[in-house]
C-alpha positions as CSV (number, residue, x, y, z in Angstrom):
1,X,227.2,-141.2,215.4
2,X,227.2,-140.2,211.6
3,X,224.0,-141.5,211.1
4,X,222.3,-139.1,214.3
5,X,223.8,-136.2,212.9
6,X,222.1,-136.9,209.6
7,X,218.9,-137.7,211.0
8,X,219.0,-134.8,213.3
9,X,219.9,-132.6,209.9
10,X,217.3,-133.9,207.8
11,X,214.8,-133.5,211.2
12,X,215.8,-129.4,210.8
13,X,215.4,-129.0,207.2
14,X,212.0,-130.6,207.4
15,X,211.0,-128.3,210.1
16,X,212.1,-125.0,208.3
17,X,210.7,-126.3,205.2
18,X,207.7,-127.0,207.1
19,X,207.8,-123.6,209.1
20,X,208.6,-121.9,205.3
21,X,205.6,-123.3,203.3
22,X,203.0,-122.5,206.8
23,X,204.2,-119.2,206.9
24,X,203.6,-118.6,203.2
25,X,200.4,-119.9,203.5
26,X,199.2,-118.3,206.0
27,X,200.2,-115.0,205.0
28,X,198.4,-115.2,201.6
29,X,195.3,-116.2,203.4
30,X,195.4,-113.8,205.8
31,X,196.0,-110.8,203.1
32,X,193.4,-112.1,201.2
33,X,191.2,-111.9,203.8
34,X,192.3,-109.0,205.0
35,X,192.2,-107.2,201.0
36,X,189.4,-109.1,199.7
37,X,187.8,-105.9,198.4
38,X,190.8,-105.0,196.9
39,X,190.7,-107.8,194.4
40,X,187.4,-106.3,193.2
41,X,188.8,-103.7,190.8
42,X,186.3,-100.5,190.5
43,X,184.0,-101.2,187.3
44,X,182.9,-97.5,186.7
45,X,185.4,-95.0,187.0
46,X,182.1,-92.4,188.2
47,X,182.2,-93.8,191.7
48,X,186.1,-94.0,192.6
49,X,185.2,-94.4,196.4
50,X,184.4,-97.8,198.1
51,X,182.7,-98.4,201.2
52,X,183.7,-101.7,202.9
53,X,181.9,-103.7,205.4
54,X,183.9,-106.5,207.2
55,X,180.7,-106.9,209.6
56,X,178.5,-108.1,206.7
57,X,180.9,-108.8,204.1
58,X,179.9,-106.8,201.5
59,X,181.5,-103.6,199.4
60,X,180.0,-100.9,196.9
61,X,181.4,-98.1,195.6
62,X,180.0,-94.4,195.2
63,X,181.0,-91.2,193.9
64,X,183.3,-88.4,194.6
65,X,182.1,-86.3,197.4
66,X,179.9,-88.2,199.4
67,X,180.3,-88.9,203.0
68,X,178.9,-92.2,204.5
69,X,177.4,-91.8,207.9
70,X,177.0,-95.7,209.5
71,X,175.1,-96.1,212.5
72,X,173.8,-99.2,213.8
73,X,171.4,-100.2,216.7
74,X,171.1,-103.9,218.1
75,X,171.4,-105.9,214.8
76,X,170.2,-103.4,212.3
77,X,172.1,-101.1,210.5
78,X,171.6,-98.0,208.4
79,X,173.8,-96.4,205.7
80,X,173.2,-93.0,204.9
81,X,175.6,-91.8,201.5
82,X,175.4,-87.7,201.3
83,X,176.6,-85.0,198.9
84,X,177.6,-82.1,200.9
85,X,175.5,-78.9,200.6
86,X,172.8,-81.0,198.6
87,X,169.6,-83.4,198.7
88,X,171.5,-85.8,196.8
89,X,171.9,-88.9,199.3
90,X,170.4,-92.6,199.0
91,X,170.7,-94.7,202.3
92,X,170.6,-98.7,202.5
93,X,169.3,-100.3,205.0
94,X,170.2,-103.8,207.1
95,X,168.2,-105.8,208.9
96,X,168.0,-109.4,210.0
97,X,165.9,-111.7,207.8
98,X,165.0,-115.6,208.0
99,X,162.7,-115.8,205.0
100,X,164.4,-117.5,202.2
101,X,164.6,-114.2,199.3
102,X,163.8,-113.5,196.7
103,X,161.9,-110.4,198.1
104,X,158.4,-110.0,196.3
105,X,155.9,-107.5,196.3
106,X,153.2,-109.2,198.5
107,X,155.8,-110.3,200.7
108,X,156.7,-106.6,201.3
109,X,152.4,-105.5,201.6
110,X,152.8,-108.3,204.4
111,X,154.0,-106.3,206.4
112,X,153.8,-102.9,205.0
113,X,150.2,-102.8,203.8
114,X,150.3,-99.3,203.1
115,X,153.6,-98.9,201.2
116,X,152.8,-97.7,197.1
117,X,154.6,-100.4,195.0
118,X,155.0,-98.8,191.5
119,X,156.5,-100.2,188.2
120,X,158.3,-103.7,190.5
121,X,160.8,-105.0,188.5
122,X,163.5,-108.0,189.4
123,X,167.1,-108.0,188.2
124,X,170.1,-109.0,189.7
125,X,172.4,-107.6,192.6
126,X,175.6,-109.1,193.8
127,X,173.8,-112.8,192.6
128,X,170.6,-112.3,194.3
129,X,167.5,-111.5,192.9
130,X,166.2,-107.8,193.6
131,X,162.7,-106.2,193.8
132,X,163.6,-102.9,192.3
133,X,160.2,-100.2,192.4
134,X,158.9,-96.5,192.6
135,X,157.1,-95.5,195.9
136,X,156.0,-92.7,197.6
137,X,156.8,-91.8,201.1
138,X,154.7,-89.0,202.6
139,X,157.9,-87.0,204.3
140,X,159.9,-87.6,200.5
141,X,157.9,-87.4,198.0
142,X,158.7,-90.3,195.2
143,X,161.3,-92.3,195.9
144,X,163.6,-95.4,194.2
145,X,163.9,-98.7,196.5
146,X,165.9,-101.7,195.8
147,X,165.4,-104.6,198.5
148,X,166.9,-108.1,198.2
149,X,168.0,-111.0,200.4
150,X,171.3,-112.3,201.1
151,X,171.1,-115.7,202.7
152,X,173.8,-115.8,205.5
153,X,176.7,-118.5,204.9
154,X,176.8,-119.7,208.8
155,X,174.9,-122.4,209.6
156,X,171.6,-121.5,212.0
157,X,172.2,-117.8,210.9
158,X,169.8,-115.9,209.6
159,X,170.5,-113.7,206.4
160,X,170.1,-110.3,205.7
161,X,167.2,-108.0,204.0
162,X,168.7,-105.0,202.1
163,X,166.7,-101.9,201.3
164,X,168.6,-99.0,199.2
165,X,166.4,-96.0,198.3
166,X,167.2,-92.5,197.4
167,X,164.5,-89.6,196.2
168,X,162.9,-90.7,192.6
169,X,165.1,-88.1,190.9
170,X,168.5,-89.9,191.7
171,X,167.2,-93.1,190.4
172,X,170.1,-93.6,188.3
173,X,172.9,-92.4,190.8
174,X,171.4,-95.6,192.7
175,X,171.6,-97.9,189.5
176,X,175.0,-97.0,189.7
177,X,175.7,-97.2,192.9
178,X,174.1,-100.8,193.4
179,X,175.4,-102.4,190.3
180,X,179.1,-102.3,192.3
181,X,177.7,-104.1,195.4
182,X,179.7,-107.3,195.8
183,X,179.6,-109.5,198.9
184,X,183.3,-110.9,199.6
């Protein structure tokens, strides 16, 4: 009988020791997941607000003052970042892609044939190579564009194409702005 009752006690301990180191687990996991952009600390004290995207899995921060207006229609979606009682605002587009990136200039003249590519440079955003260039849009005058590709991380998915642009004179708001973006 001695020797069921220890059974039986070392049976319970494993199960709450069991139940302890699950529940730990889990709970970490789930926080992280849950706070992942949280562990990103904010790397310029200009653009103390953070805009987080658990759809796409992807923050960036921006400056006091702006309001971000997301709207999104089938699979696309379109963030618009605006100062109130001002022109200053830069938007970034989504859209589904399945073309492998890095975005180039005649890939973009594919098809946009008429779009002005000025000054194309590459650097890197959030570990992807980035077309960064000068156009003109016939509504806006000159304007600042950023487009890249983020491959997506599910199999048989496609990725993402990301377009930011603002008006030619907040060129370096957006260099700000886009050198926080971080996919989580």
């Amino acid at each position: 009988m001695k020797i069921v009752n220890w059974k039986l006690i070392i049976l319970i301990t494993l199960v709450i020791i069991t139940a302890v180191l699950w529940y730990f687990v889990h709970d970490k996991s789930a926080q992280s997941a849950q706070n992942k952009s949280e562990n990103y600390p904010f790397i310029n004290p200009e653009l103390p607000k953070r805009y987080d995207d658990p759809d796409l899995n992807f923050f960036v921060d921006y400056s006091e003052g702006f309001v971000v207006n997301a709207t999104a229609e089938e699979s696309v979606k379109v963030l618009v970042f605006s100062k109130n009682n001002s022109d200053e605002s830069f938007q970034i587009f989504i859209m589904p892609y399945d073309e492998p990136g890095p975005i180039t200039p005649e890939r973009i003249l594919i098809d946009q044939p008429e779009m002005v590519i000025k000054n194309p440079q590459t650097i890197e955003i959030a570990g992807e190579e980035t077309l960064v260039f000068f156009s003109t849009d016939p509504d806006l005058g000159d304007v600042r564009e950023v487009w890249f590709v983020h491959p997506s991380t599910t199999l048989g998915a496609s990725g993402h194409l990301y377009q930011a642009s603002t008006y030619a004179k907040y060129d370096e708001l957006l260099s700000k702005v886009m050198a926080t973006f971080r996919f989580k």
